[in-house]
C-alpha positions in Angstrom: 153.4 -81.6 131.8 151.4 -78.6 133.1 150.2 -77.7 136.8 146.8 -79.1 136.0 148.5 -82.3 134.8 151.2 -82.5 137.9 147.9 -81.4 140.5 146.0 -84.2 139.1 149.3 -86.5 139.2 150.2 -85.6 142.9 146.3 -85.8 143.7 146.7 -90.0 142.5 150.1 -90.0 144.2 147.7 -89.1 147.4 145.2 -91.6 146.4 147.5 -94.5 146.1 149.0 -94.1 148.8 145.7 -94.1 151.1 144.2 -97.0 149.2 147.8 -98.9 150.0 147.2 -97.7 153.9 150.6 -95.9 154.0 148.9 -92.7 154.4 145.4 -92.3 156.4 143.7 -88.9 155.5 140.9 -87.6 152.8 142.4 -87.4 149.3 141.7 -83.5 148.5 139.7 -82.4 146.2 142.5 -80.0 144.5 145.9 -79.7 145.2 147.6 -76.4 144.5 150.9 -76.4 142.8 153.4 -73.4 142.0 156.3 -72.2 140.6 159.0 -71.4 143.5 160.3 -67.8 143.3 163.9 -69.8 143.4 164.1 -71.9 140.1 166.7 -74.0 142.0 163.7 -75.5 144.2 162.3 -77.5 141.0 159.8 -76.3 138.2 156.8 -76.6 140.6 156.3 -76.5 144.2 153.5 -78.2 146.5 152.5 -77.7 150.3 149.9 -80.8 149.8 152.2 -82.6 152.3 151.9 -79.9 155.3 147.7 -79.4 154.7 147.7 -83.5 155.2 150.0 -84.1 158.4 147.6 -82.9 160.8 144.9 -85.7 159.3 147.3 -88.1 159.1 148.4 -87.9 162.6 152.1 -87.8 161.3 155.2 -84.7 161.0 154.5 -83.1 157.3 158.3 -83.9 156.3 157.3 -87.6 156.8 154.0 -87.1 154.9 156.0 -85.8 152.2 158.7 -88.4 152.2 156.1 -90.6 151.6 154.6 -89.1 148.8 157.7 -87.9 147.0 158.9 -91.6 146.9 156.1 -92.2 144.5 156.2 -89.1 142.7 159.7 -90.0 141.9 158.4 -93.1 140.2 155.6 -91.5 137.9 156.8 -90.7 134.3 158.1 -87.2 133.5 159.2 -86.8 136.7 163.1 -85.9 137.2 163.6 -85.5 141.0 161.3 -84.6 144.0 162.8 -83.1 146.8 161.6 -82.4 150.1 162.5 -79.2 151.6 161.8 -76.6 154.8 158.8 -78.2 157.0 157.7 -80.3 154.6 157.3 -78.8 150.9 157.5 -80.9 147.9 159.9 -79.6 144.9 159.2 -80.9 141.8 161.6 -80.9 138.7 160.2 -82.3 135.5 162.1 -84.5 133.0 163.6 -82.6 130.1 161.0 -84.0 127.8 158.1 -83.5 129.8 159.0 -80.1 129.8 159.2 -79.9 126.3 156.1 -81.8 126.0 154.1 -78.6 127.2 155.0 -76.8 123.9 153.5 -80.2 121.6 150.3 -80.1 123.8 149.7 -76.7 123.4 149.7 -76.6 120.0 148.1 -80.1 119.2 145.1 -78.4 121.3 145.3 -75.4 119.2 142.0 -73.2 119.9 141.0 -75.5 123.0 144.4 -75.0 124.9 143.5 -73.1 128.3 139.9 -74.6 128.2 138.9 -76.6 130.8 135.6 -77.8 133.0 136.3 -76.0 136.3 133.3 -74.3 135.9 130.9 -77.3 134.2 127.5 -77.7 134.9 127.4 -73.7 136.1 124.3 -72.0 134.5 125.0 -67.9 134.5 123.0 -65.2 133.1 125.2 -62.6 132.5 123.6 -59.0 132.1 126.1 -56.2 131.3 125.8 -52.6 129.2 122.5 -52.2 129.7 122.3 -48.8 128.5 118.7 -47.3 128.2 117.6 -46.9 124.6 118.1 -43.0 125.0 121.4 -42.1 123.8 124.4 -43.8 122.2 126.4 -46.1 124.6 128.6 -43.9 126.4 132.1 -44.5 127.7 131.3 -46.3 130.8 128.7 -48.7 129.0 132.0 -49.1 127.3 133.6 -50.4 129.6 131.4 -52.6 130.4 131.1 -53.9 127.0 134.9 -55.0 126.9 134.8 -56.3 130.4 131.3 -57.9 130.1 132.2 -59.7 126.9 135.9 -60.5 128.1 134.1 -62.0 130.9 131.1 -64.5 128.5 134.5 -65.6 127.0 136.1 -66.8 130.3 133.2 -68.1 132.2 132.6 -70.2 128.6 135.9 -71.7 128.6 136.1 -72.5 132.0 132.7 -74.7 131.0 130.3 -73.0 132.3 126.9 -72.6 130.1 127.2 -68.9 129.6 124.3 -66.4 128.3 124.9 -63.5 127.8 122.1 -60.4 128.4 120.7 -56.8 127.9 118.3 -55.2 129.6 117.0 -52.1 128.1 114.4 -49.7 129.7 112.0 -49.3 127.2 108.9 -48.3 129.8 108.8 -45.0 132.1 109.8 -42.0 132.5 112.9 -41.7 130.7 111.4 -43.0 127.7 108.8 -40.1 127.8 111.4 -37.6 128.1 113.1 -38.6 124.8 110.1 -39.0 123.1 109.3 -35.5 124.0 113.1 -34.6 123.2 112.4 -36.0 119.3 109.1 -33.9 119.1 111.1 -30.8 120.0 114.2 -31.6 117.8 111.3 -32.4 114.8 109.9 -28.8 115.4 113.1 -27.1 115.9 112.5 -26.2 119.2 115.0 -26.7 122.1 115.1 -29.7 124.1 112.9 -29.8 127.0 114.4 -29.0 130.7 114.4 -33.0 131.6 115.4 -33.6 128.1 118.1 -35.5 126.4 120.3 -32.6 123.9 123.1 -34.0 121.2 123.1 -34.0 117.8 122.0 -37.5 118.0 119.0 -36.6 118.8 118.0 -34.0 115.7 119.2 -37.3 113.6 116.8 -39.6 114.9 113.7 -37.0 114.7 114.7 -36.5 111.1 114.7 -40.1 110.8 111.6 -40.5 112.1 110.0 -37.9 109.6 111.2 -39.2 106.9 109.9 -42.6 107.9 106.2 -41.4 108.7 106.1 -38.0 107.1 102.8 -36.8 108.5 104.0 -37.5 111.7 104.5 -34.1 112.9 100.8 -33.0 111.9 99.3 -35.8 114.4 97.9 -34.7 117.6 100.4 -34.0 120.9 99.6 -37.0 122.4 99.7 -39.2 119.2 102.8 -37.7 117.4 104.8 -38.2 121.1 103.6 -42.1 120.7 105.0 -42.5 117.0 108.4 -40.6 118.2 108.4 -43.1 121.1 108.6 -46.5 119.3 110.0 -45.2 116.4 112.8 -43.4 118.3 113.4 -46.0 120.3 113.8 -48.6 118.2 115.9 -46.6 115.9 118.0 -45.6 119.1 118.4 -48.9 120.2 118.8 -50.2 116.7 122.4 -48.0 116.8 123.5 -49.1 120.4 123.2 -52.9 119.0 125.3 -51.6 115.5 127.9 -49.5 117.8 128.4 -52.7 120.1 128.1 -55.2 116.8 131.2 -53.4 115.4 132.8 -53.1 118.3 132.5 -57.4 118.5 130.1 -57.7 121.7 126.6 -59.3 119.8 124.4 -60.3 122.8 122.1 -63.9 122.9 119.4 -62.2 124.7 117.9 -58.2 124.4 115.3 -58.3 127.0 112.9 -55.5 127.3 111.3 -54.0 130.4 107.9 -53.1 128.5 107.6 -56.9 128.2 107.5 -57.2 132.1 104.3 -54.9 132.0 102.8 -56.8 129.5 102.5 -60.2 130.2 102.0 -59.5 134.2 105.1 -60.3 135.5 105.1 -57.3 137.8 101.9 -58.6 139.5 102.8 -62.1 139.4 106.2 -61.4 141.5 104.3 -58.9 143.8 102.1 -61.6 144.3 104.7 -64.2 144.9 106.2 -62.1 147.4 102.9 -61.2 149.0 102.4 -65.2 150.1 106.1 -64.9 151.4 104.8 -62.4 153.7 107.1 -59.6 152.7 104.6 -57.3 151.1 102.5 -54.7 153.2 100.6 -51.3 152.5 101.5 -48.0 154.2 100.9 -44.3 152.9 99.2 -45.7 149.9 101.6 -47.6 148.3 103.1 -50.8 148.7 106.3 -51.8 150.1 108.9 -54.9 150.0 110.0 -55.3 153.9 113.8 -55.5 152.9 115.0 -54.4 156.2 114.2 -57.9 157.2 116.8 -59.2 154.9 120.1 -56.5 155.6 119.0 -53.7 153.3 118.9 -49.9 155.1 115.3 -49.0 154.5 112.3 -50.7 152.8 111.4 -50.4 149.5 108.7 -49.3 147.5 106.9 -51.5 145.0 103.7 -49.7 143.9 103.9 -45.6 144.0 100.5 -43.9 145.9 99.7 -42.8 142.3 99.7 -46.4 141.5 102.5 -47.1 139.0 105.1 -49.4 139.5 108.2 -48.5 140.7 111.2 -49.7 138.9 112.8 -52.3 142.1 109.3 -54.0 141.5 110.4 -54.3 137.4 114.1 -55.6 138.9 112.4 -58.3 141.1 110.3 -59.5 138.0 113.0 -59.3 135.8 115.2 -61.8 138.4 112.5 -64.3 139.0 112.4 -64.2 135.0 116.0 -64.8 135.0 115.3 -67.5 137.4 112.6 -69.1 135.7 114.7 -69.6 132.6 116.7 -72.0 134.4 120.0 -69.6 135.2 121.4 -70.9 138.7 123.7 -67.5 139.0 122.3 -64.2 137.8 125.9 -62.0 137.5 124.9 -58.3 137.3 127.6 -55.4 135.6 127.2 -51.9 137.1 128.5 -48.7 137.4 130.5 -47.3 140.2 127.5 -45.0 141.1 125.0 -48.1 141.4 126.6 -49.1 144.7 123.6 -48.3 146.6 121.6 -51.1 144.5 123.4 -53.5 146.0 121.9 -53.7 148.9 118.3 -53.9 147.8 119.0 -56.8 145.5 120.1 -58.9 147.6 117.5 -58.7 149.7 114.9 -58.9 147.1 116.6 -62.2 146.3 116.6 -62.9 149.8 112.9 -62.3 149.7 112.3 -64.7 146.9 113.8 -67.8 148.6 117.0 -67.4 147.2 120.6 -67.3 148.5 122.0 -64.4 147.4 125.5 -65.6 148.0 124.7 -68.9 145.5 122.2 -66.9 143.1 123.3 -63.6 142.6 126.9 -61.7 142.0 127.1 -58.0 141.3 130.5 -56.6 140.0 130.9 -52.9 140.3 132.9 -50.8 137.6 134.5 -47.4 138.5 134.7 -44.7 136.1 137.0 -44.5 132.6 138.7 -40.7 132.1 140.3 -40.4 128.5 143.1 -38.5 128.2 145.1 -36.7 125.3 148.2 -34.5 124.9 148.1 -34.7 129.0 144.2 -33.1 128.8 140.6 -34.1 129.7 139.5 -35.0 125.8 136.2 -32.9 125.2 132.8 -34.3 125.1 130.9 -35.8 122.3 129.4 -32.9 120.0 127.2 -36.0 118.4 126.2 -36.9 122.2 126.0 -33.5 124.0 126.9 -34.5 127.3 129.1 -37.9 126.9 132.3 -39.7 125.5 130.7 -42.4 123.2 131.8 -45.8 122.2 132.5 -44.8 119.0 134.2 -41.5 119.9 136.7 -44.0 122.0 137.0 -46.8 118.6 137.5 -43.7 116.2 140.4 -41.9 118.5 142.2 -45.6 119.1 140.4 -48.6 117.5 138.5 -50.9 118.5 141.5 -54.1 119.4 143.4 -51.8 121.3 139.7 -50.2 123.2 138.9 -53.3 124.0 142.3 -54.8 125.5 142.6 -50.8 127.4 139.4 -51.4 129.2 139.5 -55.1 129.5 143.2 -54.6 131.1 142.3 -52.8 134.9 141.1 -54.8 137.4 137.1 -53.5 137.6 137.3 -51.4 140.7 140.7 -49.3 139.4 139.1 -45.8 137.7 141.2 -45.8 134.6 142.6 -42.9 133.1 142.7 -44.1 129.1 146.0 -42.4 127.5 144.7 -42.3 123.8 148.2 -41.3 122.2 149.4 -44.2 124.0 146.8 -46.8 123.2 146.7 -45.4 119.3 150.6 -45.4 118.6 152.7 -48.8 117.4 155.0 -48.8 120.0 156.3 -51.2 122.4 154.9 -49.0 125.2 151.4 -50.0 123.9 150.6 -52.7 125.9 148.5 -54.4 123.4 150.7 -53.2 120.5 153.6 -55.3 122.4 151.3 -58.5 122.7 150.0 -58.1 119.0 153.5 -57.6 117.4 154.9 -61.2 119.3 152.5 -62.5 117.8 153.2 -61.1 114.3 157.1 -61.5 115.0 156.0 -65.4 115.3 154.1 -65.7 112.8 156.4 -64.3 110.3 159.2 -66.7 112.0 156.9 -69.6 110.8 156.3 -68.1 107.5 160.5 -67.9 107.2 160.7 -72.1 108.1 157.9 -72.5 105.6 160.1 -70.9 102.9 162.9 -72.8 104.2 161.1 -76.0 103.5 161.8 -76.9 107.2 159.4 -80.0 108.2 158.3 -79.7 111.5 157.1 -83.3 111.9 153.9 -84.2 113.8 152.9 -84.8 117.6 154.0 -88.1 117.5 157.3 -87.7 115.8 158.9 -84.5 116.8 161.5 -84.9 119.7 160.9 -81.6 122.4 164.0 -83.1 124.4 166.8 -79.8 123.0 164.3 -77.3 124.9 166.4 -77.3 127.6 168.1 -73.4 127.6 167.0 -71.2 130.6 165.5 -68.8 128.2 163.2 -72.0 127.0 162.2 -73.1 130.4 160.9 -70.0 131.1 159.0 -69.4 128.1 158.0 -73.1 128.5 156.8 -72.5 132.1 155.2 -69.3 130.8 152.8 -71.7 128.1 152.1 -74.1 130.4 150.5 -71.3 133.0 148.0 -70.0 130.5 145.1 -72.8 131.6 145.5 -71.4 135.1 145.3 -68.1 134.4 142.1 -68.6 132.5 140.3 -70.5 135.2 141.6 -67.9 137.8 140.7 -65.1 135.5 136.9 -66.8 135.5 136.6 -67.7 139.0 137.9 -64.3 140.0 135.8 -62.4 137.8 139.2 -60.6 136.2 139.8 -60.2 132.6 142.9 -58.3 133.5 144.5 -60.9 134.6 144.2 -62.6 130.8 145.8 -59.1 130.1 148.5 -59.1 132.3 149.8 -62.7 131.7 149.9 -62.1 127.9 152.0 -58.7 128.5 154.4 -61.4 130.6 154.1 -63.9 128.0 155.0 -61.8 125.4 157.9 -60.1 126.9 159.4 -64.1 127.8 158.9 -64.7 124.2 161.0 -61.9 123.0 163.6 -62.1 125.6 163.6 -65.9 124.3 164.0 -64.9 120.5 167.2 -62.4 121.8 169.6 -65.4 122.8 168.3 -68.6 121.3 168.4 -68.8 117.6 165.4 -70.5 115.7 166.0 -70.3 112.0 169.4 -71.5 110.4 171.5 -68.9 108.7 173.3 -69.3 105.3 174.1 -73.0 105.0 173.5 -74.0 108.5 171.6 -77.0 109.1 168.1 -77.2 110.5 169.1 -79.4 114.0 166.6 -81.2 116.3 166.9 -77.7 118.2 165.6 -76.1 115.5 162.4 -78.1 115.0 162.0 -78.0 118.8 162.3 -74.3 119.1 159.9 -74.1 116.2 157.4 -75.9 118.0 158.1 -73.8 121.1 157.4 -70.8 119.0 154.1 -72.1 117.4 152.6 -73.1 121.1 153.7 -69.3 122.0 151.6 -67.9 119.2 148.3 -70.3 119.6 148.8 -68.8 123.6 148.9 -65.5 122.7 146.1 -66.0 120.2 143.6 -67.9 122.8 144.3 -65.2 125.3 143.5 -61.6 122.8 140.7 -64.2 121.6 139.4 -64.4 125.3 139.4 -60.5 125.2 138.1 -60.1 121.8 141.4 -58.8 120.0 142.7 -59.6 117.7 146.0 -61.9 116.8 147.5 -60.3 113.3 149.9 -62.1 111.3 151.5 -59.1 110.3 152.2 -55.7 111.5 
């Protein structure tokens, strides 16, 4: 039995006991269970008793009396006591204990699913990086945390799609054009410029592609190093990612906005709302009204567009797709958008408490040999994506990033994160999983038949060692749907680091396979089982991070 399947248990408990009329109160929606600090007060712990007494007009210890006399009755239940002011302690059958480890492996990939989030609609923009350079080491970050993220909110049921925006219109598009036609003259970069290596590749690449290129007239030749460049650039940021596992459902480009009106059509939108006005000839979005500390242009004097009137475009086109929740990734140093957004979703009719969610990422420092490592030659001014998966790989890159809460600025040890050892954190996951696998192997050999579902008996997993790692299994479904809701991949992270080191403090004192001419026991088979639902855990949760589980190491 698993805290989702006691919560729902104690949840009919409620509900039978206000249809009898013993109890008179609303049956919750949810009732929170956990594990007691004490493992003498039960396997699981409730305070469902004390949040009802006040409803029901009653003390909570008599609220709970009531319901632990039926709990006591329901199947896989072993004793219910009720302690302090009115707390329910719950201790589960031996088998229904044991039961956790069949479940978990019958459900194989789906174990740790579930439909807290159904019917949820969220566009999910992270990365992001303009189509100017490779993606550097915060877009990194982003990538691992962004993806990490797609994976959770999908397997707590929500409908998840995931986005990049790239700024393929404006000014910083002009400067590396005008970069390219300096690199493909062999002149220096321009003052506003983008320098790197990077860029004296593309601008050979783009020669070679259109030969006569370079003979075309200024304006001309800075249009074919434009789209060229930038789809050549861009064309590498979607490789870098690709290997790095992060493939996107949706690459959205600004330049389409300007196209097919969309800038107008919002300004226009807004206009009716009564938000727009003119002043010093150009036009403004009033989002004072709506919390933000100064209004905000829309259309320059000159009469371009400014780039907040692309962003409210590009969220009504979000909207118009059908996405109830736009969530939004961004840099430490975007804090200022913040405001602004929300009121330009404000502006638009929305709520930007329902519609709208932007998660802020602080900075990544890599360190090696106790120093700052030194830029990217190939990027001139940046650490790079691939400068991270070459020094470390990219499993260990991922899990790294994916591991810190968002708002912690991480300072990425690479001779820790690149060496096998058991003070690599996702070294230490990846190897339990390896040390089960080739466990499994060893019963294979041993011609050890593990049974089915139906037939194997989980009753023997009754050792403290086993509870634990049992407990430890059964938690994984809740860390995933708090890992969602919370927006917190580290916390996938952080449980497998636990689960792993219950697993091999497990494997220490309780013996799986036989030796010499032992026989294989009921224990055996049971602690086998327990072993393959620790390995499908550990798999589903490096899966929810994009690492990956090896078999051997």
């Amino acid at each position: 039995m698993t805290p989702e399947q006691l919560s729902a248990l104690v949840r009919a408990v409620v509900a039978g006991a206000v249809e009898r009329g013993t109890l008179a109160v609303a049956v919750p929606d949810d009732v929170v269970v956990e594990r007691p600090r004490n493992p003498e007060h039960g396997d699981y712990a409730t305070t469902v008793a004390l949040k009802l007494a006040k409803q029901a007009g009653r003390p909570p210890r008599e609220v709970a009396e009531v319901l632990a006399a039926d709990l006591r009755e329901q199947p896989g239940i072993a004793r219910v006591d009720v302690a302090g002011p009115g707390f329910l302690n719950v201790t589960f059958a031996q088998g229904a204990l044991g039961q956790i480890a069949v479940d978990a492996v019958t459900a194989g990939e789906a174990y740790g699913r579930t439909d807290a989030l159904a019917g949820q609609r969220v566009n999910l923009e992270f990365v992001s990086a303009n189509p100017t350079g490779p993606v550097h080491i915060g877009g990194t970050r982003w990538a691992a945390v962004g993806d990490a993220l797609g994976r959770l909110l999908t397997a707590s049921g929500a409908d998840v799609s995931r986005e990049y925006y790239f700024n393929d219109a404006g000014s910083q598009i002009d400067r590396f054009a005008r970069s390219l036609v300096a690199a493909a003259h062999g002149r220096p970069a321009p003052e506003d410029g983008y320098a790197g290596d990077y860029i004296g590749e593309i601008a050979a690449s783009v020669v070679a592609a259109e030969p006569g290129v370079t003979e075309l007239p200024a304006e001309q030749e800075q249009e074919r190093f434009r789209v060229r460049g930038v789809d050549l650039m861009f064309g590498e940021i979607k490789a870098s990612l690709a290997d790095f596992g992060v493939v996107f459902d949706t690459y959205f480009s600004e330049a389409t906005l300007h196209a097919s009106g969309a800038l107008e059509k919002v300004i226009g939108t807004l206009r009716e709302r009564g938000h727009v006005y003119e002043a010093d000839g150009a036009t403004w979005l009033r989002t004072t009204d709506f919390g933000d500390d100064k209004d905000r242009p829309l259309v320059k004097s000159d009469g371009d567009y400014t780039y907040f009137a692309a962003d409210c475009a590009y969220y009504q086109d979000k909207r118009s797709r059908g996405f109830d929740r736009v969530v939004i990734m961004l840099g430490a140093d975007h804090a200022g958008y913040v405001g602004r957004y929300k009121a330009l979703v404000a502006a638009l009719g929305d709520d930007p408490a329902a519609n709208l969610e932007i998660l802020l990422g602080q900075l990544v420092n890599l360190v090696r040999d106790g120093q700052p490592l030194r830029m990217s030659k190939r990027a001139g001014t940046v650490i790079t994506l691939a400068d991270l998966v070459e020094a470390v790989g990219a499993d260990a890159a991922r899990y790294a990033l994916a591991r810190a809460s968002v708002d912690q600025q991480i300072d990425l040890d690479l001779d820790l994160w690149s060496r096998a050892a058991s003070d690599n954190p996702v070294f230490y996951v990846q190897y339990a999983h390896a040390r089960i696998a080739s466990l499994l192997r060893g019963a294979a050999d041993l011609g050890i038949d593990l049974g089915t579902a139906a037939t194997v008996d989980a009753t023997p997993l009754a050792h403290p060692r086993e509870v634990d790692l049992l407990r430890a299994v059964a938690e994984f479904p809740r860390v995933v749907t708090a890992a969602a809701e919370l927006r917190a991949p580290h916390r996938v992270a952080r449980y497998l680091e636990e689960l792993a080191g219950t697993y091999h403090r497990f494997y220490d004192v309780c013996r799986v396979l036989p030796r010499g001419d032992d026989e294989v026991t009921p224990t055996t088979v049971a602690r086998l089982w327990l072993c393959a639902a620790t390995a499908q855990v550990l798999r589903n949760g490096l899966a929810v991070l994009g690492v990956q589980a090896p078999e051997r190491m």
